[in-house]
C-alpha positions, 0 to 999 in steps of 0.5 A: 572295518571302514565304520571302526576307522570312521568312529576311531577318527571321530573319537581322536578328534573329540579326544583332541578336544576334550585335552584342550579344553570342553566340548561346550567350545566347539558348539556354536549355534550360529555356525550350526545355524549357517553350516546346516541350514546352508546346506539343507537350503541350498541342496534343496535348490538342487534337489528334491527332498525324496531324492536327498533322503533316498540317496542318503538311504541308498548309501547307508543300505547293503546294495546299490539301487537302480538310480545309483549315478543320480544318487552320487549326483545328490550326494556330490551336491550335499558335499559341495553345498556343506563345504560352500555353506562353510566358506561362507560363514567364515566370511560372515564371521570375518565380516562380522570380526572387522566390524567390530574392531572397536569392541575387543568383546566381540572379536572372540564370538565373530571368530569363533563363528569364522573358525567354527563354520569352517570346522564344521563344514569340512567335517559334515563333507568329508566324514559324513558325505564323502564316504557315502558317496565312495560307497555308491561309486564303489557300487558303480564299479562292481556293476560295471565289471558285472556287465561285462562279464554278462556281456562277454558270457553271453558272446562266448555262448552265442559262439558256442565256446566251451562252458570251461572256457567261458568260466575260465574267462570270467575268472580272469575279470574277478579281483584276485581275492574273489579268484582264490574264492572261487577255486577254493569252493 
C-alpha cells in the first residue's frame, strides 16, 4: 500500500507539471549535474561503494540484514549529502543569477538552476531516501521487540514458569492486530 501512495504522489506531481506547462521545464542538466553527482561524490567521501549499494539493496529487499544500524548510517548520509547537494546549487545558480544582472537572457537559466537543484534535491531525499531508511529503522524495532521477547522467554523457562504463562506473556509484547492473529490460529 506505501508503494500505491508513493506512485499516486509522484503521479500528482508530474500531474501538477504537465497542467502548468512540459515535462522538458523541469529537466535541467546542470541541476542534475550538481544534485546527482553531489550526492554520489560526497557520499562516496563517507562511504564505500559496496556499503551504498548494499544499504539501498537491504532496503528495497524483504528482510532486514545483519548490518542494519550501518545501513541507516548510509542512507542518512544519501539524505544529508542529496539535500546539501541542493542547497548548494541553489547558491551556484544564485551566484550565477547576480552575476549577470546586466544580461536579462541569462537571469532565466541562472534561476532556473536555483529553483531546479532545490526541487530536485528535496525530492531525491525525501521520496527516494527517506522511505528507504523508515523501512530499515522499522526493521530495527521489530528486532528489538523480538529480542525481548527472546529474553524474557528464556528467563521465564529458566525459572521454570508454566509454558501457558510464558505464552501468555509474550502475547502481552505483540502489537494488538499480531494479538488477534494469533487467537485466531
Amino acid at each position: 500500500m506505501k508503494v500505491f501512495f508513493a506512485f499516486l504522489g509522484t503521479a500528482l506531481f508530474a500531474a501538477a507539471i504537465l497542467l502548468g506547462g512540459t515535462l522538458a521545464t523541469f529537466i535541467n542538466p546542470p541541476s542534475m549535474l550538481i544534485v546527482i553527482g553531489g550526492m554520489v561524490c560526497f557520499s562516496l567521501a563517507h562511504h564505500d561503494a559496496g556499503a551504498i549499494r548494499d544499504a539501498i539493496g537491504n532496503a528495497l529487499g524483504n528482510e532486514a540484514s545483519p548490518n542494519v544500524q550501518k545501513d541507516i548510517s548510509v542512507l542518512a548520509t544519501l539524505r544529508k549529502t542529496t539535500y546539501g547537494s541542493g542547497v548548494a546549487g541553489t547558491l551556484i545558480g544564485l551566484i550565477q543569477m547576480l552575476q549577470s544582472l546586466d544580461d536579462p537572457s541569462s537571469i532565466g537559466p541562472a534561476m532556473a538552476v536555483a529553483l531546479l537543484t532545490t526541487l530536485y534535491g528535496a525530492f531525491i531525499a525525501n521520496v527516494l531516501f527517506l522511505p528507504m531508511r523508515t523501512v530499515l529503522e522499522n526493521y530495527t524495532s521489530a528486532e528489538i521487540v523480538y529480542r525481548g521477547m527472546v529474553i524474557t522467554g528464556l528467563q521465564n523457562i529458566a525459572r521454570g514458569e508454566s509454558p501457558r504463562n510464558i505464552q501468555d506473556e509474550l502475547v502481552a509484547n505483540l502489537a494488538p492486530a499480531a494479538q488477534a492473529k494469533l487467537e485466531a490460529a
